[in-house]
N, C-alpha and C positions, 0 to 999 in steps of 0.2 A: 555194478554199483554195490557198495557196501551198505547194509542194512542197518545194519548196530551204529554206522555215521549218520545215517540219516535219521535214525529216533533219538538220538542224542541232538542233532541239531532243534529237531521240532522241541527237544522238553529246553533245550536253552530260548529258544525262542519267546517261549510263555514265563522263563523261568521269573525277571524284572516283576511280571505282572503279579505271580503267585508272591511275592514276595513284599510287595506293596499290598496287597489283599491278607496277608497274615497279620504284616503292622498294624494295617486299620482299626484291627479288634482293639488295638491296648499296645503301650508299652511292652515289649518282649526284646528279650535277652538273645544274643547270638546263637546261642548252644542251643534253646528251645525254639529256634524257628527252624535249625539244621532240624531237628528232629521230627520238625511236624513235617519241612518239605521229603524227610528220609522215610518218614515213615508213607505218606502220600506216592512211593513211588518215583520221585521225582531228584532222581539220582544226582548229591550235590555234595560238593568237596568244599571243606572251608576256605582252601585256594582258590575256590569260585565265589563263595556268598562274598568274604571279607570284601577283597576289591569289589563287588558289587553294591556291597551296604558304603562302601567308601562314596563310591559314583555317584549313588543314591542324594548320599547326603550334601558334598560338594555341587551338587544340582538345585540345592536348595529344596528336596523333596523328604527327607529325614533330615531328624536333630536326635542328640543321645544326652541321657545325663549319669554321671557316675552314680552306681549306689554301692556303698558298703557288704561287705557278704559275712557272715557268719563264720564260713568255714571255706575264707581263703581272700586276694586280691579283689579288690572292688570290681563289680561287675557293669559292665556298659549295656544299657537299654536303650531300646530305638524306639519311636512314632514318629509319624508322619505330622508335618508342618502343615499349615490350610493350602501351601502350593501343591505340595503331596497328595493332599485328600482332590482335588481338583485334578490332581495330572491322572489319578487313579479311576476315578468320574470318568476321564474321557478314555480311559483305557478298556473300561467295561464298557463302553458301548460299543468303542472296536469290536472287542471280544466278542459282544453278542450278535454284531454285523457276521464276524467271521462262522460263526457256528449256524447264523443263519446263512448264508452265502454255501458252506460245507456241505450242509447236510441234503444244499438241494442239489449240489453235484453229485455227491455221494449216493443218492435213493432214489435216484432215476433207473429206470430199468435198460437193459441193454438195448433191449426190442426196439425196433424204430417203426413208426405206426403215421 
């Protein structure tokens, strides 16, 4: 089994979810969301984000509006719609089922008693 395929699948896995959890905060710009998931580790090409901000949106869970930029083409911002903040709600309680679910397989001791 290949290693580097399987932590690449796990961070796609989560990836929808960190992605809807950064819009949450506020309106943000394409280039600053690559950056925070880049910076977090969380290894993403804009041939990943774009079709997936696209998906996002045609799902009816983001909307964008053009702003004006200073120093260059008008820039496209995203947040989340109220189906968005809902679809996001129920993703975080996944999430915290799975962390709780994880960690009780994970910290079990080998020992059988």
């Amino acid at each position: 089994m290949n290693l580097e395929n399987t932590q690449v699948q796990m961070r796609k896995g989560i990836l929808e979810y960190c992605v809807l959890h950064i819009i949450s905060r506020g309106e943000v710009y394409a280039s600053d969301l690559l950056d925070e998931l880049t910076n977090a580790r969380m290894i993403v090409v804009e041939g990943t984000l774009y079709p997936l901000l696209t998906r996002l949106k045609n799902a009816g869970l983001l909307e964008y509006k053009w702003v004006e930029s200073k120093s260059g083409p008008p820039r496209k911002y995203y947040k989340l719609t109220d189906r968005g903040m809902k679809f996001l709600q129920k993703l975080t309680e996944t999430w915290d089922e799975l962390i709780h679910s994880t960690e009780m397989i994970t910290s079990r001791s080998n020992a059988t008693t």
